[in-house]
Structures are given as C-alpha cells and as structure tokens.
C-alpha positions as CSV (number, residue, x, y, z in Angstrom):
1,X,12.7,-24.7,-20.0
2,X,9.3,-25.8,-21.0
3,X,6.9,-23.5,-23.2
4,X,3.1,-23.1,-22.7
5,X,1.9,-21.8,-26.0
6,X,-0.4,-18.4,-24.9
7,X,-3.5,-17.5,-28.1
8,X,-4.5,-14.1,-27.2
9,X,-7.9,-12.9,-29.3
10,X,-8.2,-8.9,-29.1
11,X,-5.4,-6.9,-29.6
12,X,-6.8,-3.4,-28.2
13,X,-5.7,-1.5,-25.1
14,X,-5.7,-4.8,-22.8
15,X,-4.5,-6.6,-24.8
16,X,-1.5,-5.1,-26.2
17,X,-1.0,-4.6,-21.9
18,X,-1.0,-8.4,-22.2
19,X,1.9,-8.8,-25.0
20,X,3.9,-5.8,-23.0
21,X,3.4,-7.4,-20.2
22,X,4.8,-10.5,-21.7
23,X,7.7,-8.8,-22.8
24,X,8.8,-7.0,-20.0
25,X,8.1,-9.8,-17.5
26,X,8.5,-13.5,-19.1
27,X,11.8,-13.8,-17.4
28,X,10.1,-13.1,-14.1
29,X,7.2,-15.4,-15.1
30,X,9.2,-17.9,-16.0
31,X,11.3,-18.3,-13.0
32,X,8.8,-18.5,-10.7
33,X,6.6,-21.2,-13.0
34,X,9.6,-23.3,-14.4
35,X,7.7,-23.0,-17.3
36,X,8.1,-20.5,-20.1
37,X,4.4,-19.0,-21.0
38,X,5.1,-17.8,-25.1
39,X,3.0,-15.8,-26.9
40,X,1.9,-18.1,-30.2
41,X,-1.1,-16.5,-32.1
42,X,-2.4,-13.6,-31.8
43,X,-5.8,-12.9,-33.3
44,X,-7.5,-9.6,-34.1
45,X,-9.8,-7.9,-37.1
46,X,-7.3,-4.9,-37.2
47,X,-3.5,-6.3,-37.1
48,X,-1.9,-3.6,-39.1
49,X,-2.4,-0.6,-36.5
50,X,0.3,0.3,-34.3
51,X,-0.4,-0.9,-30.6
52,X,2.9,0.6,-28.9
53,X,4.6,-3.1,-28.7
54,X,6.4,-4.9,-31.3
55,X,5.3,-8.1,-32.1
56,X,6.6,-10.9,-34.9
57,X,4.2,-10.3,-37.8
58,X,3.6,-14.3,-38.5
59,X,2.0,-14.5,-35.5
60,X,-0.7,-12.1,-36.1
61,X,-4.2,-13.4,-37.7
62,X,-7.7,-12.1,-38.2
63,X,-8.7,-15.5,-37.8
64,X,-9.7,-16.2,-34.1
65,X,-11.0,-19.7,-35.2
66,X,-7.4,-20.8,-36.0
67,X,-6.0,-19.4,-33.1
68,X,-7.6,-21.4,-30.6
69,X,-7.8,-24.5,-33.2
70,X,-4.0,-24.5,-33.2
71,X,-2.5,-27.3,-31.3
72,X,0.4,-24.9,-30.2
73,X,-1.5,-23.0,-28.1
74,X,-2.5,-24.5,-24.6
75,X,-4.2,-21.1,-23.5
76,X,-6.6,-19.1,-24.8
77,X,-7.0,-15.5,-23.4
78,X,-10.0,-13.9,-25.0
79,X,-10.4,-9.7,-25.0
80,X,-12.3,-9.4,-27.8
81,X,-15.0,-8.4,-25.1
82,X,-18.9,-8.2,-26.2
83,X,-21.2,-11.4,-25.8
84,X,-21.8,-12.2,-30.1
85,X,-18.2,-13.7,-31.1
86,X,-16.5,-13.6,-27.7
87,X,-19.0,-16.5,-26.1
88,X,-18.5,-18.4,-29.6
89,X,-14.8,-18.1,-29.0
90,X,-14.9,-18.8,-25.5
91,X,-17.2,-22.2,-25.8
92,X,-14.8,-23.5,-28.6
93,X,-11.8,-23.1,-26.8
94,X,-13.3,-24.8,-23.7
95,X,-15.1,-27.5,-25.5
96,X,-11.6,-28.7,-27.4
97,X,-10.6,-28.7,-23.3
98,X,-8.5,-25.9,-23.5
99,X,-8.2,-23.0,-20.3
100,X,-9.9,-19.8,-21.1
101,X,-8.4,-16.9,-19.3
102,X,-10.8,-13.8,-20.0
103,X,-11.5,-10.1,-18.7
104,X,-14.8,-10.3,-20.2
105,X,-17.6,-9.2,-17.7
106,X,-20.5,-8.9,-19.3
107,X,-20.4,-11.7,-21.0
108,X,-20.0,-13.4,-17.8
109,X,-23.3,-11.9,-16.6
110,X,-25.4,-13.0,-19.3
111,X,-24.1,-16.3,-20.0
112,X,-21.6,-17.4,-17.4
113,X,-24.1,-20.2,-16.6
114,X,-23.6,-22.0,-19.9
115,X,-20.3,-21.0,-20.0
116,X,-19.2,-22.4,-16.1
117,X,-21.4,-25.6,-17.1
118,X,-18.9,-26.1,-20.7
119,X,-16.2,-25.7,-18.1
120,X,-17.3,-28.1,-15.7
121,X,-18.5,-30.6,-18.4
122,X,-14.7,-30.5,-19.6
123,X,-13.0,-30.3,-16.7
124,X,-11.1,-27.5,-17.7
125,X,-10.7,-24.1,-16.0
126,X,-12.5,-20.6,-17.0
127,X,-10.6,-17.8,-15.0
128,X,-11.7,-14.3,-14.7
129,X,-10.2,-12.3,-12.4
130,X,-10.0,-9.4,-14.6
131,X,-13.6,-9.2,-14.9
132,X,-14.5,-6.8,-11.9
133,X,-12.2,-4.6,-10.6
134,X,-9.1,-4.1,-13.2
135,X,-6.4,-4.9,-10.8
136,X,-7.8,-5.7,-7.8
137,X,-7.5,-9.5,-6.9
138,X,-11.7,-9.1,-5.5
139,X,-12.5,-12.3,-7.7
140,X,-9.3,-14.5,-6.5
141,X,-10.2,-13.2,-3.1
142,X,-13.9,-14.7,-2.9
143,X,-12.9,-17.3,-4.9
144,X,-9.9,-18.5,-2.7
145,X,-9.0,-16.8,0.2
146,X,-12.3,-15.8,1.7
147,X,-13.7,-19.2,0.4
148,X,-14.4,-20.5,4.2
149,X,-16.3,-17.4,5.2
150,X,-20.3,-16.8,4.9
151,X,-20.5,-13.6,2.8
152,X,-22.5,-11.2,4.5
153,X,-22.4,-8.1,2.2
154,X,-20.0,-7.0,-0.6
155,X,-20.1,-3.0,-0.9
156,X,-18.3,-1.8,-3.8
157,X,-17.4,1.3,-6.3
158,X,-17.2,-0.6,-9.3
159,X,-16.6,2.0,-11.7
160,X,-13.9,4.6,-12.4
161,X,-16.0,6.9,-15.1
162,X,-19.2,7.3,-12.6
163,X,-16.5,7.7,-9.8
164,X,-14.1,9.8,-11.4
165,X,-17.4,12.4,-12.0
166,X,-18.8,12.5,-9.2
167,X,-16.2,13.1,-7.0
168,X,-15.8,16.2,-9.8
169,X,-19.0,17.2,-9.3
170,X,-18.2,17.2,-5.4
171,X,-15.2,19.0,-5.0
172,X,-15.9,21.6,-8.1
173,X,-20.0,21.7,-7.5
174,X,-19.5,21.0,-11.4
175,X,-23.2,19.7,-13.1
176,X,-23.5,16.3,-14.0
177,X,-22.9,17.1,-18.0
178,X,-20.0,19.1,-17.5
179,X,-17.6,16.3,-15.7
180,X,-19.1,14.0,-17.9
181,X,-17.4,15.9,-20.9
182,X,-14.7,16.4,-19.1
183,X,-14.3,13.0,-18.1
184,X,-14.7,12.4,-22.3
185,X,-11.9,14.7,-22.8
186,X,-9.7,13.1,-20.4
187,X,-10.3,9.4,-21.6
188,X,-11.9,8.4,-18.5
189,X,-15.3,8.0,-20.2
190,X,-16.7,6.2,-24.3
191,X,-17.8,8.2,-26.3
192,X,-21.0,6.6,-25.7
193,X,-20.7,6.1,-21.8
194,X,-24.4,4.6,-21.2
195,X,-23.0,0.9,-20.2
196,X,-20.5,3.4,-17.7
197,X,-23.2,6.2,-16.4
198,X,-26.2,3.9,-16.2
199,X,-24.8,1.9,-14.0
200,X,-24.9,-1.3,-16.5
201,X,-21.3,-2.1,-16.4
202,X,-21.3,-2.0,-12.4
203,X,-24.1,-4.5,-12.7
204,X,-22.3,-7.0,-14.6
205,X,-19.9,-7.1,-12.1
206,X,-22.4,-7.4,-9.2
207,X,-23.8,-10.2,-10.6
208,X,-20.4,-12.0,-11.2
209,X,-19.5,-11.2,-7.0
210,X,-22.8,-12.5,-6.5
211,X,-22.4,-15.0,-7.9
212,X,-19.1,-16.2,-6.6
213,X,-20.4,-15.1,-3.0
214,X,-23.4,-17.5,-2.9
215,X,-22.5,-20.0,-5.3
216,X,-25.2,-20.1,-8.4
217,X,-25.5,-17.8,-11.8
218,X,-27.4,-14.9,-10.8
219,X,-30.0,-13.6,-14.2
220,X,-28.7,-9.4,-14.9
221,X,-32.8,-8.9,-14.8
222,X,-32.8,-9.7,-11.0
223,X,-30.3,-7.0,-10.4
224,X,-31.8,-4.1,-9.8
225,X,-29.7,-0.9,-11.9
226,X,-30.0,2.8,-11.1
227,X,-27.6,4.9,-12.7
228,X,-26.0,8.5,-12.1
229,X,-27.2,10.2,-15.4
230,X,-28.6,13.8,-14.3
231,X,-27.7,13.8,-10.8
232,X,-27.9,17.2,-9.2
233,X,-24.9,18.8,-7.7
234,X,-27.2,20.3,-5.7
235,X,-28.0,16.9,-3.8
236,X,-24.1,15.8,-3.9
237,X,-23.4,19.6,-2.5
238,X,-26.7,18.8,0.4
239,X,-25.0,15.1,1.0
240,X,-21.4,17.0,1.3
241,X,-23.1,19.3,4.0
242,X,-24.8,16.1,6.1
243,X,-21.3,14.2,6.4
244,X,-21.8,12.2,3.3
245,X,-20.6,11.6,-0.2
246,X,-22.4,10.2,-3.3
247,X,-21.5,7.0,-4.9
248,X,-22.2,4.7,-7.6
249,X,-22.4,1.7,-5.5
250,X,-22.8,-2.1,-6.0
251,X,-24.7,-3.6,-2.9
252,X,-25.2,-7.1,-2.4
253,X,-26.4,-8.2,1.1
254,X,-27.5,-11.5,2.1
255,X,-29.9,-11.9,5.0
256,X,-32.6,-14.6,6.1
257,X,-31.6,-16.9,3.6
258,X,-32.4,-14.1,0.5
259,X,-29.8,-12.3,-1.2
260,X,-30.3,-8.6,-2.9
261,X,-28.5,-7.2,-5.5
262,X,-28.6,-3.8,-6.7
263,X,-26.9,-0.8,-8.1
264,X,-27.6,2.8,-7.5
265,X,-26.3,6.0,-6.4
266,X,-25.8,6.1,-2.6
267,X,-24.5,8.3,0.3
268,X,-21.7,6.8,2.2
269,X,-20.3,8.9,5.3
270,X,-17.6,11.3,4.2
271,X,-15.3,9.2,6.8
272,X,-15.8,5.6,5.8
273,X,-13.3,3.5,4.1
274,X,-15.6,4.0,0.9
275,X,-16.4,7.9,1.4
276,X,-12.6,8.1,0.6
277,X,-12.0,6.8,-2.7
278,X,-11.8,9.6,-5.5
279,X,-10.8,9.4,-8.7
280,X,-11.1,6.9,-11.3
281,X,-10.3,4.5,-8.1
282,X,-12.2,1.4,-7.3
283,X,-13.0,-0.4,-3.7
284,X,-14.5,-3.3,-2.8
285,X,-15.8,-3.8,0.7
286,X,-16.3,-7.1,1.5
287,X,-17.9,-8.1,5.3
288,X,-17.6,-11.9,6.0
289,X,-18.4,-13.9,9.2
290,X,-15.2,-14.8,10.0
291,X,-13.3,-11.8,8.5
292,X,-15.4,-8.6,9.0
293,X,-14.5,-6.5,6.6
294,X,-12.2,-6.6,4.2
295,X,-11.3,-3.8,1.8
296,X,-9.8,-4.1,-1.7
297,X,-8.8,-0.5,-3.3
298,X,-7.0,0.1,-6.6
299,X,-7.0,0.7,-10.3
300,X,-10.3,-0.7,-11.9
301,X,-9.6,-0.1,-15.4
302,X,-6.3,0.5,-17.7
303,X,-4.0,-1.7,-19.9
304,X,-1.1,-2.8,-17.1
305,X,-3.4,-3.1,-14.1
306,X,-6.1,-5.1,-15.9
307,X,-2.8,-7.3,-18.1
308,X,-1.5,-7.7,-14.8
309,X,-4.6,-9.7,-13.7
310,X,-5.1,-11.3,-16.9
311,X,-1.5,-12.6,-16.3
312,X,-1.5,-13.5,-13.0
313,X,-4.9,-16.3,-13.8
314,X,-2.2,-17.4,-16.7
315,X,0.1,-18.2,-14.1
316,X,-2.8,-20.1,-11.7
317,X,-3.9,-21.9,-15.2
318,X,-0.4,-23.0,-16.3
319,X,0.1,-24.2,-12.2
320,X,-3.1,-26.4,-12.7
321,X,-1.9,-28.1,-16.7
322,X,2.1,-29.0,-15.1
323,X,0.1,-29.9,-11.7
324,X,-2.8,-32.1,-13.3
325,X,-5.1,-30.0,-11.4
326,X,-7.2,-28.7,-14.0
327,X,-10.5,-27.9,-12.7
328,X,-9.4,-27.5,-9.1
329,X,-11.0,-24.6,-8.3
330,X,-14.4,-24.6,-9.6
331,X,-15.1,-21.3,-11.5
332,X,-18.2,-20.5,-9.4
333,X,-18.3,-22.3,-5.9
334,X,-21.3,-25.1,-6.4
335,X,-23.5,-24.9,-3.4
336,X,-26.0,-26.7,-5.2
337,X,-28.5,-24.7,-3.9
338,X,-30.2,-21.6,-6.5
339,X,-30.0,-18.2,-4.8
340,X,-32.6,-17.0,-3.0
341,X,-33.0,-13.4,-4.4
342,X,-34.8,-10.4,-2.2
343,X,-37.3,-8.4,-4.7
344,X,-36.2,-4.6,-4.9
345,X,-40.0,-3.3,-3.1
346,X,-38.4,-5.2,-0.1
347,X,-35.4,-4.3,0.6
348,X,-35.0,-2.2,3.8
349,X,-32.7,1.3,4.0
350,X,-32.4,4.7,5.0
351,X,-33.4,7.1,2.7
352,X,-32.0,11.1,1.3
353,X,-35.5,12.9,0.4
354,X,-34.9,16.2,-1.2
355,X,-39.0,18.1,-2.2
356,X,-39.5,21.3,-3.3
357,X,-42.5,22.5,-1.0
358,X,-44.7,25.8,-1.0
359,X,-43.1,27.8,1.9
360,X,-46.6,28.1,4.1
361,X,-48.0,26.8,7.1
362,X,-49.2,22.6,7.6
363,X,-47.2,21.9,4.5
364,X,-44.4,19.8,6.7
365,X,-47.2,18.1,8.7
366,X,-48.9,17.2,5.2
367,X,-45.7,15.6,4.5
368,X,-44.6,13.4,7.4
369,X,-48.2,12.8,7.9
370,X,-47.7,10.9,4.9
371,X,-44.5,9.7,5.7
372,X,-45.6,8.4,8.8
373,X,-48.5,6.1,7.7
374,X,-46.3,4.6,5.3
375,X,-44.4,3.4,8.4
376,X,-41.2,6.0,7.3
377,X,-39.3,7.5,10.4
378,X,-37.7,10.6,10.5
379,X,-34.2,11.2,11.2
380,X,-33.8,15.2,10.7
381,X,-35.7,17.2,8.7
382,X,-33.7,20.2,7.2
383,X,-34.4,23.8,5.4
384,X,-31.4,24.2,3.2
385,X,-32.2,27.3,1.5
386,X,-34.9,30.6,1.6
387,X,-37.9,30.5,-0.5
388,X,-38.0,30.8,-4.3
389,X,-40.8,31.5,-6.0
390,X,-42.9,30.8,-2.4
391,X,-41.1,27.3,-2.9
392,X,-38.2,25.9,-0.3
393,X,-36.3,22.7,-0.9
394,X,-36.1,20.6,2.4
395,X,-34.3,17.7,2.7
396,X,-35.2,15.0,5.1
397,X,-32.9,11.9,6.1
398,X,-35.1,8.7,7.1
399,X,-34.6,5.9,9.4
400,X,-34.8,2.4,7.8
401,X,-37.7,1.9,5.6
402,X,-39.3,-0.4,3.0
403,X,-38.7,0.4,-0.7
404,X,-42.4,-0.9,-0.8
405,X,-43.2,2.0,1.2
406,X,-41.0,4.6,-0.2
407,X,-42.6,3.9,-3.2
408,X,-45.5,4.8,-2.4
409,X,-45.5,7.6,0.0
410,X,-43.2,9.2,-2.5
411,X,-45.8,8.7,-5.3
412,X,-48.5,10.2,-3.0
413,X,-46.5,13.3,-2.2
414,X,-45.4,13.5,-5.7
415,X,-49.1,14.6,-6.5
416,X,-50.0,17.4,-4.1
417,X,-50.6,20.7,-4.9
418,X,-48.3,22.1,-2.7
419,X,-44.9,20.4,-4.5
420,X,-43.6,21.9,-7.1
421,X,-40.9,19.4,-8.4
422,X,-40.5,15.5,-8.7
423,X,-38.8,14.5,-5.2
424,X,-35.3,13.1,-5.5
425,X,-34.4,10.0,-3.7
426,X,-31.1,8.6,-2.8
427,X,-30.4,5.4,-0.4
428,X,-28.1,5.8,2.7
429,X,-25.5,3.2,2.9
430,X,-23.0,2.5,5.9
C-alpha cells in the first residue's frame, strides 16, 4: 500500500492523542484511504519526557525546521500552538506547497489572513477543523455541508473551563473563585486561565466561524469580548429563578447586510437546546436559511476528541494529494466581498438589570423614568429579596434595546444617590 509521510510539530497532550491515534487506528485509516498515512518526524523542544505512547526514538527531533524541510514528509500537522514559531512553521510548510493540518486557533484569528492568502498563492490546502470545538465537526460543517445556506446566526458555548464553572456555580450556588479552583484542581482550567475565563479563547473561535460563515478574515479587535471573571452566583441563582441559565456565549448574527460578533455572558432559557449543555461540554447552534437550526454538541477540548479531528482533516488532505484536488475546498469561502461588521453600541437585545436601590418611595419611577427616555421597555420588574441596610436588589428583564442606550441609561442610574452598587448587566439570548 502507498505511504503519505505525516511531520507532526508539538508533542504535548494533542499531540501525543495524534501518534495514539495513529497507532490504534492506521489499519482503519488505511483501508478506507488505500493509502497508508506514516508518522515520519516528529518535532518537539522536550522529546525525552514520557507522553504515554511509544514512539521510535530516530524519529524524534527538536528541530521543527527539518521536519517540515524533509522531503519524506507530505503533511505537516502543527500543535505547537501560540502565534511566534507556530505561524513561522506554518508559512514554511505552505510556501514549499506542502498541506498544513493544524488545531491552532488563535493563530488563526490573528493571522489567518496571511496565512489563507500563502495557501491560496500555493494552491495547497490549510485545514483546521480542530480549531473551534475539539471534536465537533462545526468547521467541516460551514465549510462543506452548510456551504449552500445563508448563515443567519451561529450561537455557541465555545468553552469547557467557563462552562464547566458556571454550570458549578448554578447547581452548587458556588462563587465564581471557588469553581474556578476547583475547576484548577480537576484539570478543566491553566493555571493561568485568563485566555479561558475572559472570554479570549471563545473569541478566537468566533472570529474563525465568522469568518467561514461570511467569507473574509474578520480583525479579533472587531470582536467584541466580555468574559465571566467575578460573576455573582447571585445573578446566575436570580437567572435560575426567571427560567434561565448563564452562559459564556459566542454570538454572531448577520442582519441588513452587517454582521456582529461578540462574546459575553448571556441568559439562555433553562429549556433551549443550549440551556442544556453542562459540563466541560460544547454546542454550537447554527440557524441557516435553508436549514434552520442546526445543533452541534460534544467534547471541545481533550487529546482523543481534538486527535480525532486533527485526523480526520489528514484524511480529507491525503484524499485531495492521490485525487489532484489540492486546493479544492478553499480554506475560507471567497465571497470577495469584506464583511460588513455591526459596531457593539448598535447591536439590539434584551437585557438582565440587577440595581441595588434605597428601599423608599419614587425610587422605581426615578428608574424607569430613566429607562424609558432611553427608549428601554420593560418586561417585569422584580423584588427578589427584603431590604438590607434600607437597600433592596431588584431585577428587571427588558424588551429589546440598543446597547447605545443601555449604555447610557445605565451610566445615568449608576450615579444617583439612591443606588448603592454598580448595576450588573447581562444580555438575554434565545
């Protein structure tokens, strides 16, 4: 049978899921290729530590250079992740006209465009399914199989750390550093989990479904990023009591010809497809034209899910080098149009208001009085708990609204005498 020669750079978690992979499945692979992928280089700065796989030792290098240099090896699979040596890496390999197969979001989100354009220029494929979503096939499914739909709105819980602590912080009424730890202690969450809890690594993979959904590079300072650090149980418990639960979402919504991207916490009803994924789970709602909704629910992080889609683009690239096809499917669809984007102030939602308001009389009317010439419409308006200190929280769900205007009515209520805390916002969604 015929050999593909397979370069993998980064031999951490993933990629020893990769080798393993390999291992336990090549047969598999194999038969349903008629070609035999083999593992020829692999490259990594550490190659004496033990990664729970057995490997030959000759072909193990700290020389990444040489790897993809080597004119045995027709692949290159880069995990090094980061965007300093990975991009290098990544551009050399395509440049010599050699398939990059990569799980690499953010550098995707900050310099897919010159990345996609080395691709193009070459005629060579970039895939990256493993890049949002672990895996769940969300990238082969706008790239492919929703590929004849308009994409009206991609919804998606994009993270398995932020989602793994709130729904902790939900079911246990747990504070925010608490599950946090204990999401440390469990290996759910770094060490350092700012890129998780900050909502950062969601936003790379916004901007990569973005992208893919309206066909241009989308810049990560368009997307607008609002992450979960010191979120209050108390809101999550109030949002719990409403019919809702609190999510790290991704929204991206097209409408009128502009497209808006952004990140934040939201409530999503308690009985939506989204309101019921727990766990380190992730789900990707996507609405199209043709389709309606489609949901895509699994494993988002991890060695074998995420190997599993790093393998699977290996197979699609070694389909496209024995078909001649390289290139076939363009790594982001060219509309040759730039997206449109929607500035943050005007995007329109319902809101969650939670203010801490002296308990006497004309304080409410003072408030929607407000409200109300900053064109924001009541839904309910609810007194969740007696007075503390002469203070009550109260908790009032909006109609849609302008951001513009949320803004600024919250600003102006923010500074009255009679409210003793900063107000808490969170957007409704669904």
């Amino acid at each position: 049978m015929k050999e593909i020669g397979l370069g993998l750079l980064g031999f951490g978690t993933v990629g020893a899921g990769v080798v393993r992979g390999l291992q336990d499945n090549g047969a598999l692979i194999g038969s349903r290729l008629g070609v035999k992928p083999v593992l020829r280089r692999i490259a990594d700065l550490d190659i004496a530590s033990d990664r729970g796989v057995t490997v030959d030792a000759s072909i193990l290098t700290t020389d990444a250079q040489a790897v993809i240099d080597d004119p045995a090896v027709d692949v290159v699979i880069e995990l090094v992740g980061g965007t300093g040596v990975a991009k290098d890496f990544v551009l050399r390999a395509l440049a010599q006209g050699k398939p990059v197969v990569t799980a690499n979001k953010a550098l995707l989100a900050d310099h897919g465009a010159e990345i996609f354009a080395m691709a193009r220029e070459k005629q060579t494929d970039i895939y990256f399914g493993a890049s949002v979503g672990g895996g769940i096939p969300i990238v082969r499914a706008l790239r492919e199989g929703l590929s004849a739909n308009r994409i009206e709105s991609i919804h998606g819980i994009l993270n398995g750390t932020c989602n793994y602590i709130l729904t902790e912080m939900e079911r246990n009424g747990v504070a925010f550093d608490d599950c946090l730890a204990d999401a440390q202690a469990k290996g759910y969450a770094e060490a350092e989990p700012s890129l998780d809890i900050d909502g950062f690594d969601t936003a790379h993979k916004a901007v990569i479904l973005a992208s893919l959904a309206y066909g241009g590079t989308v810049p990560m300072e368009a997307v607008f990023v609002e992450g979960i650090r010191g979120l209050s149980a108390l809101d999550i418990g109030y949002a719990r009591d409403l019919g809702y639960r609190v999510k790290l979402l991704a929204v991206i919504r097209s409408e009128a010809g502009a497209v808006e991207i952004r990140v934040h916490p939201s409530l999503v009803p308690m009985d939506s497809m989204l309101g019921s994924v727990s766990g380190v789970f992730n789900a990707v709602l996507v609405n199209g034209d043709m389709t309606g909704d489609t949901l895509y629910y699994g494993r988002g992080a991890g060695a074998d899910p995420t190997a599993s889609t790093v393998l699977g683009d290996v197979l699609d690239v070694v389909r496209n080098l024995e078909s001649g096809a390289a290139h076939r499917i363009p790594a982001i669809p060219e509309s040759g149009d730039a997206i449109q984007l929607r500035p943050m102030p005007e995007i329109t939602t319902r809101y969650y208001l939670r203010l801490c308001l002296k308990d006497e009389p004309g304080v409410l009317s003072m408030i929607t009085h407000i409200l109300g010439r900053h064109q924001i419409s009541l839904a309910s308006a609810l007194q969740k708990e007696a007075p503390e200190d002469n203070h009550v929280p109260v908790v009032f769900m909006t109609h849609a609204a302008k951001e513009a205007e949320v803004n600024a009515a919250l600003e102006e209520i923010a500074a009255l005498e009679c409210v003793a805390r900063e107000p808490v916002r969170l957007r409704i969604e669904g």
